[in-house]
N, C-alpha and C positions, 0 to 999 in steps of 0.2 A: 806625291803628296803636296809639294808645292807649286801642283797647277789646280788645285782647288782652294790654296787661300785666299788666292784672291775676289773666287764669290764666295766664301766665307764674309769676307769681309764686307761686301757689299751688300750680301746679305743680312749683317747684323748693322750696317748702315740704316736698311731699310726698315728694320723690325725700329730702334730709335727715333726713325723720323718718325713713325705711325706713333708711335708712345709719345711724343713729343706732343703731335698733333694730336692724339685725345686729351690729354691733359690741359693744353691750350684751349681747347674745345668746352671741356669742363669748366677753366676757369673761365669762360666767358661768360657761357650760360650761370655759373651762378654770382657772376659781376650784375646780370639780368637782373637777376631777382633780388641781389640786394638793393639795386635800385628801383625795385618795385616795377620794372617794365615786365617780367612775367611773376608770373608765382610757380612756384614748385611743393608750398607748403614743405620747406625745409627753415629749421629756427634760425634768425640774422642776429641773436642776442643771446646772452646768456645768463639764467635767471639769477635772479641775488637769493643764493641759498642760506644767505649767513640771514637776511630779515633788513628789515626797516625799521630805524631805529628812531622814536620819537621823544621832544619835549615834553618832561612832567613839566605842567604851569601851574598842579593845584595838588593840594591833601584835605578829601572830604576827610576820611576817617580809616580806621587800621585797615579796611580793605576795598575802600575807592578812591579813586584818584582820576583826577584830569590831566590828560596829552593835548599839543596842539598837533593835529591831522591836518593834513591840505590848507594849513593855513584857516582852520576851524578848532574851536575848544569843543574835545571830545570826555565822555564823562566814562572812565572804563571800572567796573564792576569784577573784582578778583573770584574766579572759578575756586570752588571747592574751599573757600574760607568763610567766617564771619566773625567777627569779633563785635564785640561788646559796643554797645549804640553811645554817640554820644551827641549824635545833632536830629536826630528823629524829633521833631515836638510832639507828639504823643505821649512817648518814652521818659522816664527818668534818667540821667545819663547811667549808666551800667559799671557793675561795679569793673576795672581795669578798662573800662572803655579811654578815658584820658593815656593813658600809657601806652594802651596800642596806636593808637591816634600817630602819638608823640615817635611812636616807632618806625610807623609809616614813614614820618618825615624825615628822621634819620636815614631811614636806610633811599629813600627817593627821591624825596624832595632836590628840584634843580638836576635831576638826574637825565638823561637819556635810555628810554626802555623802547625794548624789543616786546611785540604781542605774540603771543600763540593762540590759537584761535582751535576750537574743541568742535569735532564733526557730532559727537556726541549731545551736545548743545546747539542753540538758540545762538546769534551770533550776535543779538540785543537780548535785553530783558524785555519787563513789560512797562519800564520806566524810561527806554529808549535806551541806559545803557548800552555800550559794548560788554561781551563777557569774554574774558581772557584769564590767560597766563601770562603772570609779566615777570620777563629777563632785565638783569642790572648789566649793561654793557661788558659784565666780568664772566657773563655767563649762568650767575646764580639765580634760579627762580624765587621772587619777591613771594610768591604765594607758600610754596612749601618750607621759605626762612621765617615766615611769621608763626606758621603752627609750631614747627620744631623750637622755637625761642619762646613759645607759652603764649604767645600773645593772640592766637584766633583758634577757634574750632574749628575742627573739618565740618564741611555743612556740602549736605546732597539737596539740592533743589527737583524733585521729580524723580529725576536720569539720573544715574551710575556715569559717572566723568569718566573720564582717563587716566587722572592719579589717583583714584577716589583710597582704593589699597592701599597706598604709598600714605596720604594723608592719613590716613587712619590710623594706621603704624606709627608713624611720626606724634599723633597726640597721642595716642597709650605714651608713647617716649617722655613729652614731656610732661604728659600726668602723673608718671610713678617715678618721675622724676623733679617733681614739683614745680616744674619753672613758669615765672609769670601767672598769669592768672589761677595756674595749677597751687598757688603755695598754700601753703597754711596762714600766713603772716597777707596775704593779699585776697583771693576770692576762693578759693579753694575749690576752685570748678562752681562757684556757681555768680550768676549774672547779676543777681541784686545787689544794690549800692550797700558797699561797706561801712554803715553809722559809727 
């Protein structure tokens, strides 16, 4: 028995080197390609799954708001909300339009948001918007905290969205639970200015 450990042993010398040498081999080639001298079409990066987080610089109204993008002021338009007008000039301002407004800018205003972007939709309006979901760096979506706190309707443009369910759920909630424009003492679900 111990006149074969010694190619035992030179045998598992050998199988080592060769495993050495492919791995050396391997890491060359893809040293290659992360220097762009070949391609493999294998990923050199790895994606930011958490999102891109942007400056609010503006509060149109309870459900638009401007980011700076690229170093440009972007105007983004909240999916699946609408609340009450309060800078349309056509419009009268609507009755809890000022208080969504006002809520907007609490809960964003100066803020940093994250967009989700809806395959479901348009990725603009027809007013050049962006149309999104927007996240407050803590993870809460700004669009489904305005219906549930009374302050916008669920609003479908065309298409059935992604939360459209969800939202719809959410205003029954605060409608038979009065909140916000829901109340009796404020609009009681309905848009005309309260004289």
């Amino acid at each position: 028995m111990s006149a074969h450990l010694p190619k035992e042993i030179a045998d598992l010398k050998k199988l080592y080197l060769i495993i050495a040498g492919i791995i050396v081999g391997i890491a060359y080639i893809f040293n290659l390609q992360t220097t762009g001298v070949i391609s493999l079409g294998l990923a050199t990066t790895t994606p930011n799954t958490v999102g891109i987080y942007y400056d609010v610089t503006k509060i149109t109204d309870g459900d638009t708001i401007h980011i700076e993008m690229d170093g440009r002021d972007e105007t983004v338009r909240l999916i699946g909300i609408n609340t009450p007008e309060t800078v349309d000039p056509r419009r009268t301002v609507e009755c809890f339009g000022k208080e969504a407004s006002t809520r907007m800018k609490e809960i964003a205003k100066g803020k940093i948001v994250r967009l989700e972007f809806d395959e479901t939709q348009d990725t603009r309006d027809t007013y050049g918007r962006l149309l999104a979901y927007i996240y407050l760096e803590d993870g809460q979506m700004i669009n489904r905290k305005m219906i549930a706190e009374g302050y916008a309707y669920e609003y479908t443009y065309l298409l059935p969205y992604k939360y459209q369910k969800e939202f719809r759920q959410l205003q029954n909630l605060a409608q038979s639970s009065k909140r916000g424009l829901w109340a009796e003492d404020t609009c009681n679900g309905s848009k005309q200015s309260q004289q």
